[in-house]
C-alpha positions in Angstrom: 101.4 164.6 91.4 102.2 162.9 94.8 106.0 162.9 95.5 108.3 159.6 96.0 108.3 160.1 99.9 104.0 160.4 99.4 103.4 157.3 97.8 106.1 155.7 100.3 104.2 156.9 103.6 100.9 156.0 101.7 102.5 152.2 100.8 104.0 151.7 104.6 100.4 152.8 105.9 98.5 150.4 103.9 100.9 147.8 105.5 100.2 148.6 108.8 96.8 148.6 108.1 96.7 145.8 106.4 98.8 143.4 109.1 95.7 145.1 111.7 92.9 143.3 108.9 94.8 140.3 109.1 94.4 140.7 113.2 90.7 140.8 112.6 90.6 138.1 110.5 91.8 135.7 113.1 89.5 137.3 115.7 87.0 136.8 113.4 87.4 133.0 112.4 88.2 132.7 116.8 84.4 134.0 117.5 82.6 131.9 114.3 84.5 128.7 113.1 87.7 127.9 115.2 87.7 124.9 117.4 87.8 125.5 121.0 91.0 123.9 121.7 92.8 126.1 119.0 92.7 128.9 121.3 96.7 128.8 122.3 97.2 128.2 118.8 95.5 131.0 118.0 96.9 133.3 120.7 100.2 132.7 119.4 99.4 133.6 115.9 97.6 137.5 117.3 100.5 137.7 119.2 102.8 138.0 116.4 100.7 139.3 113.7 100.3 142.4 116.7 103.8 142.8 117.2 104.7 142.8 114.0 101.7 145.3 112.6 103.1 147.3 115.9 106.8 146.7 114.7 105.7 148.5 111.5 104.3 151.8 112.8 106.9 152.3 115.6 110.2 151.0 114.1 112.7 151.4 112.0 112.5 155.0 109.5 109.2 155.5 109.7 108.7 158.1 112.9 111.2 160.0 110.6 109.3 159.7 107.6 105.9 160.1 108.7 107.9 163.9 110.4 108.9 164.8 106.4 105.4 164.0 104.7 104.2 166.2 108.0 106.6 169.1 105.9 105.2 168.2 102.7 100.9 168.3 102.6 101.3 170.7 100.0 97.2 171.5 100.9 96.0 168.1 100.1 93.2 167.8 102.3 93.4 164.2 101.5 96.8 163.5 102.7 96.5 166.1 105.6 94.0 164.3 106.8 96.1 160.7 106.7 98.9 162.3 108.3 96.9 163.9 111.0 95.6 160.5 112.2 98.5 158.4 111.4 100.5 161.5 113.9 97.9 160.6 116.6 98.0 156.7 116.7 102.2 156.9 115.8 102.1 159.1 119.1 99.8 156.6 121.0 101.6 153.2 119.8 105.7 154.4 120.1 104.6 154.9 123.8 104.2 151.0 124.3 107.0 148.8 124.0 106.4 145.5 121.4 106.5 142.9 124.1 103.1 144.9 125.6 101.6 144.7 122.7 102.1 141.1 122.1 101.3 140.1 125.9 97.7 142.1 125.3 97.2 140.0 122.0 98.2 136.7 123.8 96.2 137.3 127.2 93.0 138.7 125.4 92.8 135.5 123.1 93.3 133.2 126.4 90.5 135.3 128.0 87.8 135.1 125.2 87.7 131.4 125.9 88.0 131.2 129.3 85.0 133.8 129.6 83.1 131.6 127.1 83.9 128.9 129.2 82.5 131.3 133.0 79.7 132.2 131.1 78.6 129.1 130.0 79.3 127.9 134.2 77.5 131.5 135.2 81.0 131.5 137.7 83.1 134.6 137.9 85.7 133.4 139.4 86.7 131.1 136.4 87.1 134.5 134.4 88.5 137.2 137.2 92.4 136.2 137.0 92.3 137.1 133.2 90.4 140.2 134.0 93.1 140.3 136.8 95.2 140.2 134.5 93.6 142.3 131.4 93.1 145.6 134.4 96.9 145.7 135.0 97.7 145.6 131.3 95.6 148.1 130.8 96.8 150.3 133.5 100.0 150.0 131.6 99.1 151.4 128.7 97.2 154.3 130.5 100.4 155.2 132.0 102.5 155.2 129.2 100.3 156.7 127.4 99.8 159.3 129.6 96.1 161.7 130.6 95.3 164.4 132.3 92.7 163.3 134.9 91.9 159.8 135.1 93.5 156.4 133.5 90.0 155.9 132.0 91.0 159.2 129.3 93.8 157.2 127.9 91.6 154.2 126.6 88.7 156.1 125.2 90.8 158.5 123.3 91.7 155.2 121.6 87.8 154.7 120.9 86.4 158.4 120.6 89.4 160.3 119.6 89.3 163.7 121.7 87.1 162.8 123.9 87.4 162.8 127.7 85.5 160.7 130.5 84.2 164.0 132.4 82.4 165.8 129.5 81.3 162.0 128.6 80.0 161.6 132.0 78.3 165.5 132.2 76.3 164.3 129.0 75.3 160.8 130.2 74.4 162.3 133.6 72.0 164.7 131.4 70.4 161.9 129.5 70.0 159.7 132.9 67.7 162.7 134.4 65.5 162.5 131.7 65.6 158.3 131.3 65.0 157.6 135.1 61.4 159.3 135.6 60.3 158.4 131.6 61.2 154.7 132.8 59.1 154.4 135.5 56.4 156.7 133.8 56.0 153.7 131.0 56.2 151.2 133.9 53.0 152.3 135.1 51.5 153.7 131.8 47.6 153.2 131.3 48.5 151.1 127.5 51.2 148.1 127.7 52.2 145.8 125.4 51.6 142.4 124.8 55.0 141.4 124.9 54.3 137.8 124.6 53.7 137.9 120.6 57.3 137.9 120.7 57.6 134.8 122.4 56.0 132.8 119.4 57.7 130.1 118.2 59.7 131.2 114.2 62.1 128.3 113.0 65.6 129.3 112.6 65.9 129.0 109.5 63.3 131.2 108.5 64.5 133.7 110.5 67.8 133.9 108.8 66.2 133.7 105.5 63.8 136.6 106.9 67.2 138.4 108.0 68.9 138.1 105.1 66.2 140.0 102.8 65.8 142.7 105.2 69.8 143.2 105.4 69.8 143.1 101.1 67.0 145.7 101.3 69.3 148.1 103.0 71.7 148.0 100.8 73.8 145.2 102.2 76.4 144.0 99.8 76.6 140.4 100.0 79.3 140.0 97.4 80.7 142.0 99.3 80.2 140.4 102.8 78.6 137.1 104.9 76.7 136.5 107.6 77.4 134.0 110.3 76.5 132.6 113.7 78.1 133.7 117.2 77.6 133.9 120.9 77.7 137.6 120.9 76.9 139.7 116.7 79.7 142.1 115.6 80.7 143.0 112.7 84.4 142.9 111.2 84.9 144.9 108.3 88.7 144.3 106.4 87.8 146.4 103.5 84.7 147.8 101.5 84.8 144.6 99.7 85.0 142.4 102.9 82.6 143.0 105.5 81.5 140.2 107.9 78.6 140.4 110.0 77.2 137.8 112.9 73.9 137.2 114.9 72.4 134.7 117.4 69.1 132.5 117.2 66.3 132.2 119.6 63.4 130.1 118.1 61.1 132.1 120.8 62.6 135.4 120.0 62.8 136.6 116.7 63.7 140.0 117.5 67.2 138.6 118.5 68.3 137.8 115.5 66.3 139.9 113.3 67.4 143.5 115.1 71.1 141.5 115.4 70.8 141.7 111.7 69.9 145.0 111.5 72.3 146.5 114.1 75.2 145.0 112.4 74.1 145.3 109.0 74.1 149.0 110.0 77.8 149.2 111.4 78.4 147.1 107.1 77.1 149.6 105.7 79.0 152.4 107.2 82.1 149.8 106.2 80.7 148.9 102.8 80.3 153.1 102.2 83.9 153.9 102.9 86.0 155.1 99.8 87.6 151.8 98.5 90.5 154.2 97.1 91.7 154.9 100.2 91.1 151.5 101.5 93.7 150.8 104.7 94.5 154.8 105.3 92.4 156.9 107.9 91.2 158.8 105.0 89.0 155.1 104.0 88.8 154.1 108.1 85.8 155.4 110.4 85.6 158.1 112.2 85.1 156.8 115.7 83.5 154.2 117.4 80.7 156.4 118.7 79.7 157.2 115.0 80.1 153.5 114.1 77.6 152.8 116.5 75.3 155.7 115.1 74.8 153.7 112.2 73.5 150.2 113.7 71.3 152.2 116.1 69.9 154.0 113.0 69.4 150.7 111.5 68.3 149.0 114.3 66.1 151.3 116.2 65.2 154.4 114.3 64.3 152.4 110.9 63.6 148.9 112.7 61.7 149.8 115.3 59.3 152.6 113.4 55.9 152.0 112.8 57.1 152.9 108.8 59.2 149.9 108.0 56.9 147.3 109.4 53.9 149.2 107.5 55.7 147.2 104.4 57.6 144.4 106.2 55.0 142.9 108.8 52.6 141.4 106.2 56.0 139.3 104.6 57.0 138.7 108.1 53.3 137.0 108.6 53.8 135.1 105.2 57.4 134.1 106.6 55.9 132.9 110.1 52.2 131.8 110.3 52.1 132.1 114.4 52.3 135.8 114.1 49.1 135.6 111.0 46.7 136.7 113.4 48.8 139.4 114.7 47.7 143.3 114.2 50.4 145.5 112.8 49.7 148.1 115.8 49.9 145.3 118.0 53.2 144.3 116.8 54.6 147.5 116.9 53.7 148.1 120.6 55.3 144.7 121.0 58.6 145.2 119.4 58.7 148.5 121.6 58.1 147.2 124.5 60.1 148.8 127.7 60.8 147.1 130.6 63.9 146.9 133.0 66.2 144.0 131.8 69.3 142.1 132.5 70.9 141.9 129.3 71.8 144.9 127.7 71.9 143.7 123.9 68.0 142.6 124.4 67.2 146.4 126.6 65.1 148.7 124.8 65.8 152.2 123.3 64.5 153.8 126.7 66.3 151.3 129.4 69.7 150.8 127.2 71.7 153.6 127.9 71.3 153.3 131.4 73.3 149.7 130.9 76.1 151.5 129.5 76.2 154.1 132.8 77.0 151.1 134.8 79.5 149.7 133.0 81.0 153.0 132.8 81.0 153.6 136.6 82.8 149.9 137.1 85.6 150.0 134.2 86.3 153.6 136.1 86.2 152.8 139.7 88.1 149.0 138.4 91.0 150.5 136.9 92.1 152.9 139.6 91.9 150.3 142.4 88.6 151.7 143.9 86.8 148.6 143.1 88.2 145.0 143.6 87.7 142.7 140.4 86.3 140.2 143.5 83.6 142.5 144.2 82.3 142.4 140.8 79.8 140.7 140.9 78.4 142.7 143.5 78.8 145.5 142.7 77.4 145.0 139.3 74.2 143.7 140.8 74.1 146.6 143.2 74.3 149.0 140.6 71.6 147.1 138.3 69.3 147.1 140.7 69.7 151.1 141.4 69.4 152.4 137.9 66.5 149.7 136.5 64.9 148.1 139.7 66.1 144.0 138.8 68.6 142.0 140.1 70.8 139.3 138.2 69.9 136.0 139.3 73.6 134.7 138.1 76.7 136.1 136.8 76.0 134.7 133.2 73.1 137.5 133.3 74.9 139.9 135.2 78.7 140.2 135.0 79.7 138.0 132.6 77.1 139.0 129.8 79.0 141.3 127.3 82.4 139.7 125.6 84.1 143.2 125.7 86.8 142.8 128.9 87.7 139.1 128.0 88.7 141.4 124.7 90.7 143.9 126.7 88.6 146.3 125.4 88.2 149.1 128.4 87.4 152.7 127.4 84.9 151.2 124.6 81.8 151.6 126.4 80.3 155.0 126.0 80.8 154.9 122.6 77.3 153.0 122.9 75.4 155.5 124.3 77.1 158.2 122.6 76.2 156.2 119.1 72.4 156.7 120.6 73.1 160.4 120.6 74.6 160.9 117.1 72.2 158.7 116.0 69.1 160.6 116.8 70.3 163.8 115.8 71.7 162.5 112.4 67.8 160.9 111.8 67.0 164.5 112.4 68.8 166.0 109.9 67.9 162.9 107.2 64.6 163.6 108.1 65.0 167.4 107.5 66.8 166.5 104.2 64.1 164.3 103.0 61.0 165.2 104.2 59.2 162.1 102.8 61.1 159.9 104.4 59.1 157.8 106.5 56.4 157.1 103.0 59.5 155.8 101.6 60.4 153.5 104.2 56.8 152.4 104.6 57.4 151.8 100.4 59.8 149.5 101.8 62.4 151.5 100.0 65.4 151.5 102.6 68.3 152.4 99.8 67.9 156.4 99.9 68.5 156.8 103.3 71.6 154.6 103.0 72.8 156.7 100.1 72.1 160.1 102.7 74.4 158.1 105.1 76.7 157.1 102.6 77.4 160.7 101.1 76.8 162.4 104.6 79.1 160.2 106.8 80.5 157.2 105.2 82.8 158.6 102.2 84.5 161.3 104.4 86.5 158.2 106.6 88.5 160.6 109.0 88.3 163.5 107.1 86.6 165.0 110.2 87.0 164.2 113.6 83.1 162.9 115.2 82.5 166.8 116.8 83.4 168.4 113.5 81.5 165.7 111.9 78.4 166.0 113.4 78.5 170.1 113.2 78.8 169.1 109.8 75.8 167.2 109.5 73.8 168.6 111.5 74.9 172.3 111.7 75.4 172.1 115.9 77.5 170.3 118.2 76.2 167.2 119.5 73.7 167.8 121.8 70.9 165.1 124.3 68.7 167.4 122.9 67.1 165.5 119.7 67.6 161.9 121.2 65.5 162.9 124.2 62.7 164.4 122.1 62.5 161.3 120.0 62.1 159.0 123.2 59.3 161.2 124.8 57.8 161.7 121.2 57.8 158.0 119.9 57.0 156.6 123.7 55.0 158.9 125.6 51.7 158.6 122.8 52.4 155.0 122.5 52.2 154.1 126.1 48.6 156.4 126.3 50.7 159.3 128.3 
């Protein structure tokens, strides 16, 4: 039986937690429904609900009781693992003093609009004093925080728990050698796709009709969860029975809002899958960011983008839109496939992506120890664009100002992408080894049993295991390039005729 203090460290917690959902749920109704000129309504309102969900974990008794239920785990893995993860952020947050916290929540919200608003311009320097701004908040909580090398360790331990920016950046360096010469290999590749099926005009409304049956296939819970329109898909999860997901419309692009879909059904499910009885503890929260991201790329890529899936899904695509009737299945395929150097990393393909995140990597470093000038942005990010894929923005709406992430003071969050690309190809290749029929049951257009090998694999554990330990688990080895590399060459190379 749990003791008195238990249940109390359990209950204060779930309060904590909870006052974070609540955070959410503003940011939430900010990116989908609020009116624009609510924003310093709304900045007020994160600012308190922060300090007060901050207020929570740092003040009054509960350093000293979260030290006595430390005493008292008795063996329950269950609780050990609760109080191992509520240690590490307790040990984070009582290093930042309440009026931080609140000036982070206030100048984030201010800077989600006034990006919106550059973006929308394609100018900069309407966005660069809040990102002013944002960098030397940041560097704040670095240094209070305290790491070992760089600033840039503090902020992704808050992403990727354990993990530091020089084994992150040995890895990536691995993957770019690979990525770099298979690029320009498919660039010049005897077979290339006709890209422009793509470019077909599908009505809106179709497509989210199309959407919505592909995301209840996968086992999305819609009782459970919505979907909605934004400028830039996430998905916000307050609990297993609250899970909110968002895409974006192109009536010449389907594959926007259909792989949107996907991606962030992917991230619901991992949320839907979570152990509702320990809802609002770490033992009921995800493991990491990185793993989060496994799941959408599974989703989105692995599932989405095989040949399997459209084997059952392209002929009620063709019903859904009659200009893609006298499309060929293989021809689709190739299509939906296709890599080429692009600006915008939430269009790139499987094979170009990761080399967007490498970038944005090397600025947020080089930005938050000085070595780069938020004025020389732009630049820079053009620069570095043009080194890694061989194109060059034309604005600052497709370079710079594309992703939503540092208007959200969100530095450190990054790699978790890329890494998500890693964990995701070597999970598939264990799900694969696991269920050796899997691609004729995705071609049956049955999508459910793999969601239940996620589910009872990686969803139900929460924190029970740190992402290494997690994926040693799964797979029975330490993350590793390794499998994602083998898929790329093996899916890419035959298709492009190498």
């Amino acid at each position: 039986m749990p003791s008195t203090t238990h249940e109390q460290f359990i209950r204060r917690v779930k309060e904590i937690q909870i006052a974070g959902s609540i955070e959410s749920l503003l940011d939430w109704d900010q990116e989908t429904y609020m009116p624009p000129k609510g924003a310093e309504t709304r900045a007020a309102q994160l600012a308190l609900i922060a300090g007060i969900a901050h207020d929570k974990l740092i003040g009054g008794d509960f350093g000293r009781l979260l030290e006595q239920v430390e005493r008292e785990t008795d063996g329950d893995p269950v609780l050990a693992t609760n109080v191992r993860e509520v240690r590490r952020v307790f040990d984070r947050k009582i290093k930042l003093p309440t009026a931080l916290v609140e000036e982070i929540a206030r100048t984030t919200t201010l800077a989600k609009g006034a990006w919106a608003q550059a973006r929308a311009e394609s100018n900069f320097a309407r966005f660069a004093p809040h990102l002013e701004k944002l960098l030397d908040l940041k560097r704040q909580v670095a240094e209070r925080i305290g790491y070992t090398t760089e600033p840039y360790d503090a902020l992704l331990d808050e992403f990727e728990p354990g993990a530091r920016v020089a084994d992150v950046q040995r890895v990536f360096e691995e993957v770019k050698r690979e990525l770099v010469p298979l690029v320009q290999a498919l660039q010049t590749a005897p077979r290339q796709p006709d890209a422009s099926i793509l470019a077909r005009a599908c009505p809106v409304a179709q497509q989210t009709a199309f959407g919505l049956r592909v995301a209840e296939a996968m086992g999305f819970d819609f009782a459970a969860g919505r979907l909605d329109t934004t400028t830039h898909p996430f998905c916000c999860g307050f609990s297993p029975h609250d899970v909110r997901i968002t895409t974006r419309y192109n009536e010449h692009y389907l594959p926007m809002s259909l792989f949107g879909i996907m991606h962030e059904a992917g991230h619901a499910l991992y949320e839907q899958g979570l152990d509702p009885a320990h809802a609002w503890t770490p033992r009921g929260t995800a493991v990491s960011l990185g793993i989060h991201e496994s799941q959408s790329r599974t989703w989105e890529n692995l599932v989405g983008r095989g040949r399997p899936f459209w084997q059952h899904w392209f002929p009620k695509l063709q019903a859904e839109f009659p200009t893609l009737r006298d499309v060929k299945l293989d021809d689709w395929h190739f299509a939906i496939n296709t890599v080429r150097p692009s600006l915008i990393r939430v269009e790139a393909d499987e094979v170009t992506y990761n080399l967007h995140i490498m970038l944005r990597l090397d600025l947020e470093r080089r930005l938050l120890t000085g070595q780069l000038k938020v004025s020389d942005v732009p630049a820079a990010w053009n620069e570095g664009l043009r080194a890694l894929l061989g194109v060059l923005p034309p604005n600052d709406a497709q370079g710079c100002l594309q992703d939503i992430h540092w208007s959200l003071g969100i530095f450190g969050y990054f790699p978790t992408y890329a890494l998500g690309n890693l964990y995701a190809a070597q999970f598939f290749e264990a799900a694969r080894e696991a269920m050796p029929d899997l691609a004729a049951t995705i071609a049956r257009g049955e999508l459910r049993p793999l969601r239940e090998w996620l589910r009872a694999k990686i969803h139900c554990h929460g924190q029970r295991y740190r992402a290494t330990d997690l994926v040693q688990e799964v797979t029975g080895r330490p993350l590793s390039p390794g499998p994602f590399i083998a898929y790329l060459n093996g899916k890419y190379r035959p298709l492009y005729g190498l």
